[in-house]
Wavefront OBJ file of the C-alpha trace (Angstrom):
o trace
v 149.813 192.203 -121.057
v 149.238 189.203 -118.460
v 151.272 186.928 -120.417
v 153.960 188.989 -121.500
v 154.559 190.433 -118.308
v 154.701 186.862 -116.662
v 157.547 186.487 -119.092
v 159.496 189.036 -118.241
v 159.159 187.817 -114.180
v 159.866 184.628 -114.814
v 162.961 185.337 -117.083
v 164.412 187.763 -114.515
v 163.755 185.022 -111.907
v 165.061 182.137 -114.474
v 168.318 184.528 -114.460
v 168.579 185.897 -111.063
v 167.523 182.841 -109.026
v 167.054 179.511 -111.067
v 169.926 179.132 -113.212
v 172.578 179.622 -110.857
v 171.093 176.855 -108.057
v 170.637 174.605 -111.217
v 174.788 174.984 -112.469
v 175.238 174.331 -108.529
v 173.918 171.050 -108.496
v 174.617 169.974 -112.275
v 178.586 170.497 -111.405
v 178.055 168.883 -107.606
v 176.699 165.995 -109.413
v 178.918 166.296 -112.540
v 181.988 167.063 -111.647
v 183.417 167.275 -115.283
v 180.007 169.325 -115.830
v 182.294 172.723 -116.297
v 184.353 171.328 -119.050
v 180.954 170.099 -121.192
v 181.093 166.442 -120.545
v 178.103 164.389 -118.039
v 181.076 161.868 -116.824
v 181.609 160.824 -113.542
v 178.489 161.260 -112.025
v 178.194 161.619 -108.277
v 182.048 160.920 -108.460
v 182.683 164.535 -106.491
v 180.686 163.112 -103.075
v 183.159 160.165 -102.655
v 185.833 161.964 -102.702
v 184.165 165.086 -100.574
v 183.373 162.728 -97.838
v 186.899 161.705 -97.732
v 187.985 165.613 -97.196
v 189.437 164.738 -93.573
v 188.231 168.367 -93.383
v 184.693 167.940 -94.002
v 183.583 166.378 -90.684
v 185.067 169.094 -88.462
v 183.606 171.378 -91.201
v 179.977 169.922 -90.684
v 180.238 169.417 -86.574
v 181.651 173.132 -86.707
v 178.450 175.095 -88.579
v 176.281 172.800 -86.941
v 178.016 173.550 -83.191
v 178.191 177.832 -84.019
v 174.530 177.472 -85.556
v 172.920 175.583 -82.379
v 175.019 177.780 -79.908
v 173.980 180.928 -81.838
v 170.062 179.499 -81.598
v 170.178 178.606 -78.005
v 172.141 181.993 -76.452
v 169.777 183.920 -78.920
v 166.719 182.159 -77.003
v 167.871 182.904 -73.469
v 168.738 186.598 -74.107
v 165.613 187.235 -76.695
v 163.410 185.164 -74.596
v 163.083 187.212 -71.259
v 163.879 190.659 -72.869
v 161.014 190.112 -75.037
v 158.236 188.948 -72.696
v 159.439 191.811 -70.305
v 158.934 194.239 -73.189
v 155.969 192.926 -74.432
v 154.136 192.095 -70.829
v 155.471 195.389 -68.740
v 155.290 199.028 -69.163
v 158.922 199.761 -69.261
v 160.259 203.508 -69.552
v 162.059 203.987 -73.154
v 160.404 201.206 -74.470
v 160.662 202.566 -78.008
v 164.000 203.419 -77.247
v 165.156 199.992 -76.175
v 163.599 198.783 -79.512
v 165.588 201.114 -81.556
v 168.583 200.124 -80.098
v 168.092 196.057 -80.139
v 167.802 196.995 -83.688
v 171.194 198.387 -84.565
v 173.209 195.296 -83.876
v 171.014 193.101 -86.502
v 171.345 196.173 -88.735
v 174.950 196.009 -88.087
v 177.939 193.873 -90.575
v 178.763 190.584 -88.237
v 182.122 190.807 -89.792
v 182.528 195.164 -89.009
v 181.546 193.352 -85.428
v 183.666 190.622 -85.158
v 186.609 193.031 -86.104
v 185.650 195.829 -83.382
v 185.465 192.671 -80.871
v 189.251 191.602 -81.952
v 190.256 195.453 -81.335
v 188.575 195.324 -78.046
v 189.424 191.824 -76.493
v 192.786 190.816 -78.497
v 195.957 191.240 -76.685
v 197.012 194.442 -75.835
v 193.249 195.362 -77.203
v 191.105 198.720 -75.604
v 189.742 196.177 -72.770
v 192.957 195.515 -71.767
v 194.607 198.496 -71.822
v 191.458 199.703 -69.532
v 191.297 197.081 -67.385
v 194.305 194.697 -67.424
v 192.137 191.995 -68.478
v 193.123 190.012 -71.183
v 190.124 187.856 -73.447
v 192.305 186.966 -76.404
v 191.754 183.387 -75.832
v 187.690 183.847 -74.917
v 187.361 185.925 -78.490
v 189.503 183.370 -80.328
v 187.216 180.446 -79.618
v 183.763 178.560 -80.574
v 182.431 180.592 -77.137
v 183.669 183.915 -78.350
v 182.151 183.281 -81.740
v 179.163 182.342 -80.680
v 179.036 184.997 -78.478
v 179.787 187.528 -81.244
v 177.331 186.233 -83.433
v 174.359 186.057 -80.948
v 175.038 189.822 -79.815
v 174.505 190.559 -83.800
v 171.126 187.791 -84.099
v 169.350 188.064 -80.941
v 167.408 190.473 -82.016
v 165.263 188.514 -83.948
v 163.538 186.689 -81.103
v 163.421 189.125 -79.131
v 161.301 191.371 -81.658
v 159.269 187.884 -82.569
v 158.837 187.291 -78.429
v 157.974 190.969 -77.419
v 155.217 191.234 -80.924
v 153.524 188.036 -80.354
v 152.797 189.000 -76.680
v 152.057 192.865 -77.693
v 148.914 191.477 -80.470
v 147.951 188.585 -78.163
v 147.584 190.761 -74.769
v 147.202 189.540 -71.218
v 143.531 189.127 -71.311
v 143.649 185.205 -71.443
v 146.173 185.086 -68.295
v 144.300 187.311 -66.266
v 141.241 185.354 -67.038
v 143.333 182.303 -65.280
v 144.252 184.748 -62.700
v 140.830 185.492 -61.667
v 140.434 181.656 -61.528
v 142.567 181.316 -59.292
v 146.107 181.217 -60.927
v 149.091 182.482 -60.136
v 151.039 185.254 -62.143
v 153.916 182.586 -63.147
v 150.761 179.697 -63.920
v 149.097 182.098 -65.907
v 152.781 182.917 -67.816
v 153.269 179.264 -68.130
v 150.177 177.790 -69.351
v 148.588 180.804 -71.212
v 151.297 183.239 -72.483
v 153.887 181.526 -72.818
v 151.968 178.828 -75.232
v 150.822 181.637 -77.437
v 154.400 183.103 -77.999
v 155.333 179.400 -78.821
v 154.923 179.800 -82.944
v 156.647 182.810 -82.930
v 159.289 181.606 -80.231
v 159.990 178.601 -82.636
v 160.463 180.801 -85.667
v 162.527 183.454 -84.434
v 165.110 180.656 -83.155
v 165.162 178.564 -86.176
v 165.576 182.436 -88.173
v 168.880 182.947 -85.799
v 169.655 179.442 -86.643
v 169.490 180.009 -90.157
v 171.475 182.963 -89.981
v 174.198 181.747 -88.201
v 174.771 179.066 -90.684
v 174.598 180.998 -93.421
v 177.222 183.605 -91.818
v 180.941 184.051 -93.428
v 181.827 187.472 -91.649
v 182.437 186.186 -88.104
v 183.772 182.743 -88.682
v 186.216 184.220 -91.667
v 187.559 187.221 -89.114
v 187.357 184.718 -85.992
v 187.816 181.121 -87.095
v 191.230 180.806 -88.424
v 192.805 181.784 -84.398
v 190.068 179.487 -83.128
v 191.388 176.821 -85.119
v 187.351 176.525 -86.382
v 186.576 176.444 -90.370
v 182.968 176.721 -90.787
v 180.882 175.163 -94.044
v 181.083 179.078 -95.449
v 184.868 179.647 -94.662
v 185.057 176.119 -96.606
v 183.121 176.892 -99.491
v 185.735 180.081 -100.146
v 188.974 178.612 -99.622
v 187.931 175.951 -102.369
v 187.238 178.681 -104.707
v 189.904 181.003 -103.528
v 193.335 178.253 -103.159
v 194.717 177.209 -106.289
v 194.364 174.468 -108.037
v 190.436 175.615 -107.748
v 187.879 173.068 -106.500
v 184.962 173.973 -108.190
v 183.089 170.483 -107.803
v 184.103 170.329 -104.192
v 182.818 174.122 -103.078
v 179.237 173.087 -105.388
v 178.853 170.078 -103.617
v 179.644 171.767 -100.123
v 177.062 174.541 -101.684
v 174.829 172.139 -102.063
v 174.893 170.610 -98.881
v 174.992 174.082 -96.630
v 171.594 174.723 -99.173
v 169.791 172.050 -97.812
v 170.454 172.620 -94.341
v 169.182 175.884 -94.147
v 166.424 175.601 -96.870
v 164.999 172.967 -94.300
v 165.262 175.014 -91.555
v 163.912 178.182 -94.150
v 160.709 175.897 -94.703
v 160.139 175.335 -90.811
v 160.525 178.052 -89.518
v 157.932 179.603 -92.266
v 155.749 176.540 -91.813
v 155.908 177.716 -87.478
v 154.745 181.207 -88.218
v 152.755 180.632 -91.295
v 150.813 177.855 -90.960
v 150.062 178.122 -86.895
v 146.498 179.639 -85.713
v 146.743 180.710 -82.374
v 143.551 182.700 -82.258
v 143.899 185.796 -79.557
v 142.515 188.581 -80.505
v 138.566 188.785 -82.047
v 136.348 190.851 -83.761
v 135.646 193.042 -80.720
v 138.762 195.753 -80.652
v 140.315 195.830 -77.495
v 142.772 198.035 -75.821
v 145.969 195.864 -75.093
v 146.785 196.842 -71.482
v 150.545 196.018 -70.281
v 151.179 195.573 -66.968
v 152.713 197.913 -64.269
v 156.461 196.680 -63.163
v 156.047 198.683 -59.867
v 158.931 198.428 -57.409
v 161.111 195.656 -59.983
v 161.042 198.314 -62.759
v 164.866 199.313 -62.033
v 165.424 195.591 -61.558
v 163.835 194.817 -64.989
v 165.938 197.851 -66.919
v 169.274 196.376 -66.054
v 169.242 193.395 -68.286
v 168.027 195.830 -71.248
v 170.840 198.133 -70.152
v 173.978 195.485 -69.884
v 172.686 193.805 -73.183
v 172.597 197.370 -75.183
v 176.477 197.962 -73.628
v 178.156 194.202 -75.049
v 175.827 194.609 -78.263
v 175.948 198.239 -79.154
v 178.170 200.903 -77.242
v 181.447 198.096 -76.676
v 181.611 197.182 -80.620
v 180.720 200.163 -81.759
v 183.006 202.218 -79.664
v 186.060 200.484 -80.557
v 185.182 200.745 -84.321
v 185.131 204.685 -83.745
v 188.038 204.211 -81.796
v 189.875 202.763 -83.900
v 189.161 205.182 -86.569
v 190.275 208.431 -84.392
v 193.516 206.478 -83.255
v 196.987 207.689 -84.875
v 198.271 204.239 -84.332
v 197.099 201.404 -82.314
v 200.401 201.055 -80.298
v 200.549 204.659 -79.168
v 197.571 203.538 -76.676
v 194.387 205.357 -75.505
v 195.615 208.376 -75.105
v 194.623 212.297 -75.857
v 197.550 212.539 -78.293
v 197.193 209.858 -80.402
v 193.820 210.969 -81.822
v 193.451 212.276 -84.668
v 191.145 212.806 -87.635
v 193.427 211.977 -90.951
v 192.104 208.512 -91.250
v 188.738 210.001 -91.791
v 190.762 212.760 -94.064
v 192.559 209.924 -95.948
v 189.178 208.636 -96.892
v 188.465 211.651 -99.232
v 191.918 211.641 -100.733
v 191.701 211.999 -104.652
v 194.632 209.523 -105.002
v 193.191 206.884 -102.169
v 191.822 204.141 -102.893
v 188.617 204.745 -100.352
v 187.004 206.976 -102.298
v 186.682 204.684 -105.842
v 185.310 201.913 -103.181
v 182.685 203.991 -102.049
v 181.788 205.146 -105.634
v 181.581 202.018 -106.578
v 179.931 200.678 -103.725
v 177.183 203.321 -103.816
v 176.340 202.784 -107.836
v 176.190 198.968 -107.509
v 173.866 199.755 -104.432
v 171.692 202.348 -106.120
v 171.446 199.700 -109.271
v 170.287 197.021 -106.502
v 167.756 198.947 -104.837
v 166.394 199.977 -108.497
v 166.209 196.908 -109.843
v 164.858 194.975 -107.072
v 162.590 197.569 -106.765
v 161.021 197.327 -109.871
v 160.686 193.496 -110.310
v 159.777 192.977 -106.482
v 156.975 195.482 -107.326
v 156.183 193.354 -109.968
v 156.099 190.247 -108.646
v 154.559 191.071 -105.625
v 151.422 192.632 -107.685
v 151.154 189.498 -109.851
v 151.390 187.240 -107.022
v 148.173 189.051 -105.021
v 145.983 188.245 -108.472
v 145.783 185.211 -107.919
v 146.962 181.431 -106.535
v 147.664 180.201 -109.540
v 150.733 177.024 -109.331
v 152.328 180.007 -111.727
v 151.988 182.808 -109.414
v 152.621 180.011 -106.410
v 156.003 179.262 -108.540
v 156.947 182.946 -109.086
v 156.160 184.067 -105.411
v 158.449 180.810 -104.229
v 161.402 181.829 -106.456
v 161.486 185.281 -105.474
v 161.541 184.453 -101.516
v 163.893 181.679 -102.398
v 166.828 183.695 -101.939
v 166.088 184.283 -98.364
v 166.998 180.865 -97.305
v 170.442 181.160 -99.818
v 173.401 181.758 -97.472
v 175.576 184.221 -99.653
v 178.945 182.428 -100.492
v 176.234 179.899 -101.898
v 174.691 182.523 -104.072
v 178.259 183.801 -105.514
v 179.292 180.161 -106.244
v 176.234 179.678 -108.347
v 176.505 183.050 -110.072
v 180.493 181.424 -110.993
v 179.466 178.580 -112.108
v 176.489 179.763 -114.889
v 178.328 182.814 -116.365
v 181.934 181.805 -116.152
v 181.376 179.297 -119.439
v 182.839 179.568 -122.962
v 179.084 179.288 -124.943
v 177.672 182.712 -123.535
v 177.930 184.845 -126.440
v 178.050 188.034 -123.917
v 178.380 186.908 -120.062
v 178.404 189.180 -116.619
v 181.551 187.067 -115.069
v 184.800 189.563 -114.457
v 182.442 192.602 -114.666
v 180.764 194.729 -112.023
v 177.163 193.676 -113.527
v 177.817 190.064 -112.185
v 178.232 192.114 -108.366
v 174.751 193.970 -109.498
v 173.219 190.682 -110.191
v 174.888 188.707 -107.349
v 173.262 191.816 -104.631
v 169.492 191.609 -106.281
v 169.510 188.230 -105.881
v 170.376 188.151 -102.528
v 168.400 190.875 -102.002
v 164.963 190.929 -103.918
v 162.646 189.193 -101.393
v 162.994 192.803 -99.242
v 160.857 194.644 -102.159
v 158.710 191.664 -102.658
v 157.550 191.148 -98.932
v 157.440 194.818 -97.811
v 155.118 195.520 -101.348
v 153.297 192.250 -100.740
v 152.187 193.109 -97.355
v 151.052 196.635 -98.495
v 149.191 195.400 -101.341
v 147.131 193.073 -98.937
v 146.241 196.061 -96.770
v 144.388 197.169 -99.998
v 140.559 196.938 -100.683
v 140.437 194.204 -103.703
v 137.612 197.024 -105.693
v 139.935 199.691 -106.026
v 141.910 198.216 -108.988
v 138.050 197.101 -110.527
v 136.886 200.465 -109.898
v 139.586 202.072 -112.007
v 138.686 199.736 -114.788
v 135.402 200.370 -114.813
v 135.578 204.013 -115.255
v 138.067 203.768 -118.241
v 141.762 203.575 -117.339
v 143.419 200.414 -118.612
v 144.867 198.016 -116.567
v 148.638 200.062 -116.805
v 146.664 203.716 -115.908
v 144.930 201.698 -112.497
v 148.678 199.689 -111.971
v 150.782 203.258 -112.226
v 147.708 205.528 -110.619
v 146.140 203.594 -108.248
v 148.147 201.039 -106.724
v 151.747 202.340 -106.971
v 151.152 205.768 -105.056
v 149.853 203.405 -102.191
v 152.359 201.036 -102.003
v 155.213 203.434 -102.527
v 156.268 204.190 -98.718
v 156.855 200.321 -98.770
v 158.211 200.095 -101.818
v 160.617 203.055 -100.917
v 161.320 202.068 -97.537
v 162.494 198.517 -98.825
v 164.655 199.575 -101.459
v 166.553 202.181 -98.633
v 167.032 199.200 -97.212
v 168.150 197.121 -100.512
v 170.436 200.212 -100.831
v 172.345 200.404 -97.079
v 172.756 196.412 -97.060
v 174.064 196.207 -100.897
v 176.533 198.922 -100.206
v 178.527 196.677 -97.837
v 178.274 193.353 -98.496
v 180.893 191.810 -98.369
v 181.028 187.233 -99.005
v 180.100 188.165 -103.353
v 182.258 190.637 -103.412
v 185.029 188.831 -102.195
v 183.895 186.406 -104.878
v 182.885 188.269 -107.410
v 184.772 191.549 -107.642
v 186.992 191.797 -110.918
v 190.823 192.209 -110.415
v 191.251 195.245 -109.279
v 187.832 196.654 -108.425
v 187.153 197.632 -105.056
v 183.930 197.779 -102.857
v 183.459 199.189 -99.411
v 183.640 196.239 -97.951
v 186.534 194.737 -99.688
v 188.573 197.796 -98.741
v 187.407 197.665 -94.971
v 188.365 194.074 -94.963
v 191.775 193.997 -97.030
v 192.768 197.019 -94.630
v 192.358 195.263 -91.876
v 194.666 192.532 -93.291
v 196.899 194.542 -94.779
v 197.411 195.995 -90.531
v 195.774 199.472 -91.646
v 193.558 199.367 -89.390
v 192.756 203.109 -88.596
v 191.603 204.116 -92.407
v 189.508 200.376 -92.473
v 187.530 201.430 -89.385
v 187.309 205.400 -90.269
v 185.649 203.499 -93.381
v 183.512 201.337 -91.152
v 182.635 203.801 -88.809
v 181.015 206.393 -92.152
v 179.480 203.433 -93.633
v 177.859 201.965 -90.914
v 176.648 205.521 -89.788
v 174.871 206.183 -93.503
v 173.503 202.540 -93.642
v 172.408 202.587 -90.057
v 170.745 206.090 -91.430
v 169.288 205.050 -94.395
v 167.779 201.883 -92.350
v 166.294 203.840 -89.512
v 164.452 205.967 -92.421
v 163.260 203.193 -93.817
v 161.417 202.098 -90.760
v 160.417 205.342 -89.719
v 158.447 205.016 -93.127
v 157.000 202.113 -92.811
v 155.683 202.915 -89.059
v 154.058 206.273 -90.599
v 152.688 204.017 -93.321
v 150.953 201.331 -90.629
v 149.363 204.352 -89.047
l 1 2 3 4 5 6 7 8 9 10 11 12 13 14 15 16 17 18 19 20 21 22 23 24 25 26 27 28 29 30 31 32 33 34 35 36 37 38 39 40 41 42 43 44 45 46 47 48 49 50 51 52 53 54 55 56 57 58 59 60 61 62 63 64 65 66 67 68 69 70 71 72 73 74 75 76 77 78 79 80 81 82 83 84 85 86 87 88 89 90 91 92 93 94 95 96 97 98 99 100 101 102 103 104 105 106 107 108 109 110 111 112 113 114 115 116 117 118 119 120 121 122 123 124 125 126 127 128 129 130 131 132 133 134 135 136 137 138 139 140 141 142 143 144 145 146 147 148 149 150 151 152 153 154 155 156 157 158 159 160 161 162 163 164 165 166 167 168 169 170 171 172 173 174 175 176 177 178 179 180 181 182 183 184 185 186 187 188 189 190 191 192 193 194 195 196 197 198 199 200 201 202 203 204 205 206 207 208 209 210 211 212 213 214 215 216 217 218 219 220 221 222 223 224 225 226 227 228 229 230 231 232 233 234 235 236 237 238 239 240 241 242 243 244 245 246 247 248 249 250 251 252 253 254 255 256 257 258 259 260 261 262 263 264 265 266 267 268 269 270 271 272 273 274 275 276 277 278 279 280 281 282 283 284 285 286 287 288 289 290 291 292 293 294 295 296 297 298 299 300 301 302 303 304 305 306 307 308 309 310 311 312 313 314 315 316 317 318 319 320 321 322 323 324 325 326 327 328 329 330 331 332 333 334 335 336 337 338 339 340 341 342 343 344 345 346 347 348 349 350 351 352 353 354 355 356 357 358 359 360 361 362 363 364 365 366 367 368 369 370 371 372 373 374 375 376 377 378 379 380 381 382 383 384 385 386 387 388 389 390 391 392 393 394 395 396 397 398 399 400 401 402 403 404 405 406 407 408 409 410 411 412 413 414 415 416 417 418 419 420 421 422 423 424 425 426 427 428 429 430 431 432 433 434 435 436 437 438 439 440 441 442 443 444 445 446 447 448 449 450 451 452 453 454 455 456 457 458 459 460 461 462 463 464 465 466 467 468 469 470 471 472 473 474 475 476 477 478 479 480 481 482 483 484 485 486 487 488 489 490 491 492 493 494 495 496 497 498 499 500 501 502 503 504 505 506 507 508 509 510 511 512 513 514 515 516 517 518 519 520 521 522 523 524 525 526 527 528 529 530 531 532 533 534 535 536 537 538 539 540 541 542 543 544 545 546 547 548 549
């Protein structure tokens, strides 16, 4: 059963993963690769690095990607060591809501922002304050993008100091330190791992973005590696050897900083808490409390209530030029939506079957893969576990450019390319490591005998898989295919890509509204959709927290 289940993983993974990062770098290095012939080796780089494009290109990502890191680590830094040192009022609350703009579309975001801050935008109609030229700029994109990513250094900052505790600092105090030396030379220190991570994560992320910089970019006069990679395959003639080798390149950047940023939080002991359990006590913020809610308050108004209230908005106007006023609301975008003859409603169909066929399928192998992996540490295993978590560091333009290149060739007998499967396949790629680390850290919550003890009193080793160890991974196993399910149903960089002519997704309708200057019915759209995912999401983690209890 061993073997011929290891078959099946690695086949899926040879499919899913493998093949399409190999066709990227066979046609980056052969750029005659697509028409069968090995000629011209490395021929595509020349002629790359003399793209006069390439260098504003690289200096652009690199620019958006630091920014992003940096304004991530000011913001995420002291909101997390407040939350995770003081006993703030709401502080579940304040969680829950730093959680919606990660859980949030950057490019639903970035085109609430441009309702809110363009010309003759909600801000300025309120205010008489005009940010067109803030939005439409490296600032405003960075700013965008950080209000989205923050979030994950702020969660890394406030749970690092919630399992490490105080206890070492006010140790130092009682030796005679003060409150900021103990911060400085004990806290802080521990955090450091988990600091490091969490800003190399936003990093990554911002790199590997194509939401904001496509919406934002083109009136900030700013083309990022992502928006690059797209226009190559999107502007005729095609440039398929030019968007693999730019593929290749935006790979290797954030694999690296992939690989350090799990090397910072995987490989770094910072030994705080012992064998003796210990109450973690937070501190009392006394007369500052107040003081210390504001910054928690002004960061949930620019990151939640502003972008999220001009989506709604948008969705309840009539038109945008009749203004902010009572009369020109009205509800027959959201009516339009549900209109046989739309087009809305086939999108969401569609979106919703490709995203139930994600969340099934990634279930299912992730389940797999993550009980094969916790057998053993075989270099087998250590391969399989790699190339299912590979995908994490795979920014997604890269992903749909790989899937192009391996199925859009004359020798498949039978191939995905111009189909919906090849969106099914392109989403549980990106996708799968969600099932395979939420099952993974389950599984390792589990006593090693109970799998043994089923064997020994007579089921076979597919009786103790289906009755012992699914029913106790399943809250994590359902909890991360919700969540395989609300972020398949509007993604949107492989569908652009990948879509056949003529097919529609949710997120391809919200976006081609919104160029097409129908804005009202492309928000109403945003506004449902984001509601159900955020939904769905919250679920999911309510699940999970019931599980860890």
């Amino acid at each position: 059963m061993s073997r011929a289940l290891n078959g099946f993983i690695l086949l899926a993974l040879l499919l899913l993963v493998a093949l399409p990062l190999l066709f990227i770098v066979l046609q980056a290095l052969f750029p005659y690769f697509g028409e069968g012939s090995w000629r011209g080796a490395f021929s595509a780089f020349p002629a790359l690095l003399d793209d006069p494009q390439l260098a504003s290109m690289w200096l652009g990502t690199l620019k958006i990607g630091g920014g992003v890191a940096l304004c991530s680590l000011l913001l995420g830094l002291p909101l997390g060591a407040l939350r995770g040192l003081f006993r703030l009022p709401g502080a579940a609350l304040w969680d829950l809501l730093f959680l919606i703009p990660f859980l949030t579309p950057p490019y639903i975001v970035a085109l609430s922002w441009t309702l809110a801050l363009q010309r003759n935008g909600y801000i300025e109609q309120l205010t008489g304050i005009n940010f067109d030229s803030l939005l439409f700029s490296s600032s405003g994109m960075i700013g965008v993008m950080t209000l989205n990513i923050f979030p994950v250094v702020y969660f890394a900052v406030s749970r690092s100091l919630l399992a490490s505790g105080q206890r070492l600092a006010w140790v130092a105090r009682v030796h005679g330190a003060s409150a900021w030396r103990g911060f400085w030379y004990i806290t802080l220190p521990l955090t450091l791992p988990a600091l490091a991570g969490g800003v190399l994560l936003a990093f990554t992320l911002a790199i590997e973005e194509y939401g904001v910089p496509a919406a934002l970019g083109a009136q900030a006069k700013l083309t990022l590696m992502t928006v690059g990679i797209e226009t190559k395959l999107a502007d005729w003639p095609i440039d398929l050897p030019g968007a693999a080798s730019l593929s290749l390149m935006l790979s290797l950047v954030a694999l690296t900083a992939w690989l350090l940023q799990r090397k910072l939080t995987g490989s770094s002991d910072v030994t705080a808490v012992g064998g003796k359990p210990v109450t973690q006590e937070l501190a009392h913020a006394g007369r500052l409390q107040n003081l210390m809610l504001l910054p928690f308050a002004v960061t949930v108004l620019l990151a939640v209530v502003l972008p999220l209230g001009a989506m709604t908005l948008s969705g309840l106007l009539n038109t945008l030029s009749g203004g902010l006023h009572l009369s020109n609301l009205t509800l027959r975008h959201f009516g339009a939506l549900f209109s046989q003859q739309g087009d809305a409603l086939a999108a969401f169909s569609t979106s919703i079957g490709l995203a139930l066929g994600a969340a099934l399928l990634t279930g299912a192998l992730g389940f797999l893969i993550a009980w094969r992996v916790s057998e053993g540490k075989t270099r087998l295993l250590a391969m399989m576990d790699g190339l299912a978590l590979l995908p994490a560091a795979m920014p997604g333009v890269v992903v749909g450019v790989g899937l192009i290149l391996l199925w859009n060739r004359g020798f498949w007998p039978v191939s995905p390319y111009n189909t919906m499967f090849i969106l099914l396949l392109s989403y549980s790629c990106l996708l799968l490591p969600w099932p395979v680390r939420y099952v993974s850290s389950a599984l390792r919550q589990l006593a090693p005998t109970l799998e043994p003890a089923a064997r020994v009193h007579g089921a076979s080793r597919l009786q103790a898989l289906r009755l012992v160890v699914l029913p106790l991974v399943a809250p994590s196993l359902l909890a991360a295919m919700m969540m395989v399910f609300a972020v398949a149903s509007r993604e949107l960089v492989t569908s652009l890509l990948l879509a056949p002519a003529g097919t529609q997704t949710v997120a391809i309708f919200i976006w081609r509204q919104f160029e097409q200057g129908s804005v009202g019915q492309g928000m109403a759209m945003a506004t449902l959709t984001l509601f159900a995912s955020l939904s769905l999401m919250l679920a999911a983690t309510v699940l999970m927290r019931r599980q860890a209890r």
